[in-house]
Residue, then its C-alpha position, 0 to 999 in steps of 0.5 A: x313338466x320339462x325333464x330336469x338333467x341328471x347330476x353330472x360332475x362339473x369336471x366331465x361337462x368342462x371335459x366335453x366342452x374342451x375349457x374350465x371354467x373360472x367363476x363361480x356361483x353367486x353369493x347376493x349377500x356377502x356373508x351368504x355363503x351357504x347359498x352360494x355353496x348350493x348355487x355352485x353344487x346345483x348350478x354344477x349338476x345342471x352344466x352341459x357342453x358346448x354344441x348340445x341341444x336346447x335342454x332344461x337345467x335347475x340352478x339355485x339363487x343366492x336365497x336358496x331358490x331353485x330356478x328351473x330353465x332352457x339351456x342352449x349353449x353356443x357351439x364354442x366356450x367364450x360365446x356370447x350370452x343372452x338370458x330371457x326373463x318371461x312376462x308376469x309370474x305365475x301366469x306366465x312362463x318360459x314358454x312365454x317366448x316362442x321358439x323361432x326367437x331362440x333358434x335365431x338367437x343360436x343362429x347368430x352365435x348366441x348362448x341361450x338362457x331362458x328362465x322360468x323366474x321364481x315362482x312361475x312354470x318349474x321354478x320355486x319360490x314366491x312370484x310375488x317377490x320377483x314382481x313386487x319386491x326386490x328379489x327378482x335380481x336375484x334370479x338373474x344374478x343366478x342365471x348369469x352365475x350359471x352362464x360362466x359356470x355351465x360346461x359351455x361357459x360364455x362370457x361374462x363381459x358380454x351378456x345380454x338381458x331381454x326382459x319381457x313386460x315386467x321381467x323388465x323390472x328384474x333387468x333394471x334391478x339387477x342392473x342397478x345392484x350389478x354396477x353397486x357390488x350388490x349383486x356378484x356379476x357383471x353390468x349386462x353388455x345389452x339390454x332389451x325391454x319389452x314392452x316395459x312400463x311404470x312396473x319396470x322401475x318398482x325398485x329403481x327409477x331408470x332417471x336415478x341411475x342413467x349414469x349407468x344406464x346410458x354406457x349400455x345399448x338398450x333397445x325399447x320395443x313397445x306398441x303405439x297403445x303402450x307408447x308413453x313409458x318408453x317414448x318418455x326417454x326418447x328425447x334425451x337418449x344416448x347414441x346407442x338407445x334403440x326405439x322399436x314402435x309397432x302400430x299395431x303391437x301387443x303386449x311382452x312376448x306376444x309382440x313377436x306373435x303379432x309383429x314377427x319382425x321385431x325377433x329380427x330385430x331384437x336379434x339383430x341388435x343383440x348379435x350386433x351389440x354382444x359381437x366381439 
């Protein structure tokens, strides 16, 4: 089990960071401002300054979930950010995604936010309902909430979201309630599907909402086996649509493993995309 970080006061970790902070936690539903009350007061212990190494943080959703996650801020406030959605729960974790990608994430100026999502690795909460159901945007709209409320706030305008497998599913919906007001935080600047699949539109069909979806680079990184999904939106795809095909491949985050040129790629592309 990863250690949790001490409570600190969100005014010391703003101090060693040299900014403030202006958003606060989310609230999912409206009129949910228990939750949002608690997100704020968790997310607030969890904040760690500007330069600090890659360290676990807790964090809460608007339904009152407790998410646990690696934070790595950028060396300065106002930094781009990318939040990391690991492959099926339970069976899978943060661990999901290897070091050396993180560390060239960081490298090219990048805030890190890698997400054990409910209930997986140290996270609460009911895995089913991140992977079958719709609650999955939830843990993403807290790991953004956590991105501008952290003691290193980065910005909101430029977010990146790299779903893994069926974390992909939780990257579409949010994105989706995100662009609706059903969700507090803002349309992501970049998106990477990983492998996604027919899992990846449970909730949403990508076809139903690609006037939304085609205003965002999004970068398809799949194996020539698990081709059909991602090859599928080819033929009409925007400009700013990537396709990764690896022959071979694997599947999710084991694709960095058996192709390691596509972290650079993946980071590459997100560095590019999230640049000021």
């Amino acid at each position: 089990m990863r250690a949790i970080l001490p409570l600190l006061s969100l005014a010391l970790a703003l101090a060693a960071c040299g900014s403030t902070s202006g958003a606060g936690a989310p609230d999912g539903v409206a009129a949910d401002s228990t939750a949002a009350d608690t997100a704020a007061a968790d997310t607030d212990a969890a904040a760690i300054g500007c330069g600090e190494p890659e360290r676990a943080v807790t964090f809460t959703t608007s339904d009152g979930v407790r998410l646990a996650a690696d934070w790595r801020p950028a060396a300065a406030p106002g930094a781009p950010a990318v939040v990391l959605l690991h492959m099926v729960p339970p069976a899978n974790d943060r661990a999901n995604y290897p070091a050396a990608f993180r560390e060239l994430l960081a490298a090219k100026g990048l805030a890190v936010l890698n997400v054990d999502r409910r209930g997986a690795g140290d996270s609460e909460g009911s895995a089913t309902a991140a992977y079958t159901g719709p609650d999955g945007k939830r843990d993403v709209e807290a790991a953004v909430a956590f991105l501008a409320a952290s003691g290193c706030p980065t910005d909101a305008a430029r977010t990146g979201l790299v779903g893994a497998s069926n974390g992909s599913t939780s990257v579409l919906d949010y994105t989706v309630a995100a662009a609706a007001g059903a969700v507090t935080g803002p349309v992501p600047a970049a998106i990477v599907f990983l492998t996604g699949g027919s899992y990846t539109e449970n909730q949403n069909a990508v076809a139903d909402h690609r006037a939304v979806l085609d205003a965002i680079p999004i970068r398809f990184v799949f194996s020539t086996a698990e081709r059909a999904w991602s090859a599928a939106f080819a033929a009409n795809a925007p400009a700013a649509w990537v396709f990764d095909e690896y022959d071979p491949g694997d599947h999710g985050t084991r694709m960095f493993a058996a192709r390691p040129e596509a972290m650079t790629a993946v980071a590459d592309f997100l560095a590019a995309t999230l640049a000021p």
